[in-house]
Structures are given as C-alpha cells and as structure tokens.
C-alpha positions in Angstrom: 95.1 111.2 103.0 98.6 110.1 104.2 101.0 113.2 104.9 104.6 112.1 102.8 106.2 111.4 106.2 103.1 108.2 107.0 104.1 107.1 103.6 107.7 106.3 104.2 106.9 105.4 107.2 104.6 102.8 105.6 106.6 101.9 102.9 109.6 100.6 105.6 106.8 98.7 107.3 105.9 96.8 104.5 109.5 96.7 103.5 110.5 95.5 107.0 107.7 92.4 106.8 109.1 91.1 103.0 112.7 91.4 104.4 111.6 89.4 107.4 109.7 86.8 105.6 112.7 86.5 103.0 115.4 85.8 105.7 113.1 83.2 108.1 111.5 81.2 105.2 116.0 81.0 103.3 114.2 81.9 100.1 116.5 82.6 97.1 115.1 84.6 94.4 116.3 85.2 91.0 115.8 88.0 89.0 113.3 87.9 86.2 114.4 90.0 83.8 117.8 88.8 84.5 119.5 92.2 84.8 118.9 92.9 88.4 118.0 96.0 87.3 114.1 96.0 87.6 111.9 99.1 88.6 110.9 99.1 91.9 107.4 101.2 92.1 104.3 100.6 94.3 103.0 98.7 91.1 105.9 96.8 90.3 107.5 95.6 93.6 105.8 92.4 93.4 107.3 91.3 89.5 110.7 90.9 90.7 111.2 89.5 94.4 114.9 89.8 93.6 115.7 93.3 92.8 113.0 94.0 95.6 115.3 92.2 98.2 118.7 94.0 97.2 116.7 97.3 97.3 116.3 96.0 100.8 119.7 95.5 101.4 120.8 98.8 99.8 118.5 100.6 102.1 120.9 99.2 105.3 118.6 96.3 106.2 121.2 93.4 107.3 120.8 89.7 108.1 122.0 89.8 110.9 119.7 91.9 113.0 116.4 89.2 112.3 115.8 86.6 114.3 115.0 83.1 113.6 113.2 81.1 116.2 112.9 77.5 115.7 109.3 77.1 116.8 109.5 73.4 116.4 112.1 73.5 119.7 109.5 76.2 121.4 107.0 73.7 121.1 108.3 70.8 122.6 109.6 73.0 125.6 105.9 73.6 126.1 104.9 70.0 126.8 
C-alpha cells in the first residue's frame, strides 16, 4: 500500500509525462463539456484532456522548462 506522500509523488509523475507529451506533440485540446470546469479525479482525468492540462498549468508547470528536440536533425548528425 502506497504511504499518501508515494501517492503525490506519483500523481506529479504521471502528471509530469501528460504535460510533456502535451507540449512536444503542439496538441490543442478543447474542453468537452465546454465549461472548462470538468472534475479532475483518478477516474475522470482521462474525459477531458483540456481541463486536465490547465490543472497542469495551475499547479506551476510552465512551457518553458520542456524541451523539444528535433530528433529528425539528431538523426542526420548521426550519419
């Protein structure tokens, strides 16, 4: 059983990866119940990619501290 304090800890991880993934890939989202108000539980978090990306940026995450490599570029340096 996870102590409250591996939870959170968790809970940023997974927070950290959709925040990621969301910046790299430019994906927009839109909100589907169009309030931008949606619940943001364990159970719900994947409904509404929208609210679940502010929530992100509430928490402090910024755009500016991920990184975008062009792996395309990376490749070609390789041959």
């Amino acid at each position: 059983m996870l102590k409250s304090s591996d939870t959170a800890k968790f809970n940023r991880l997974v927070c950290k990866g959709f925040f990621k993934r969301t910046v790299q890939n430019k994906r927009v989202y839109t909100c589907v119940s169009g309030t931008g108000g949606c619940p943001m539980t364990k159970e719900q978090r994947n409904r509404c990619q929208y609210c679940r990306f502010q929530k992100c940026l509430n928490q402090g995450m910024v755009l500016e501290g991920i990184i975008v490599l062009d792996i395309s570029w990376a490749n070609n340096q390789s041959k």
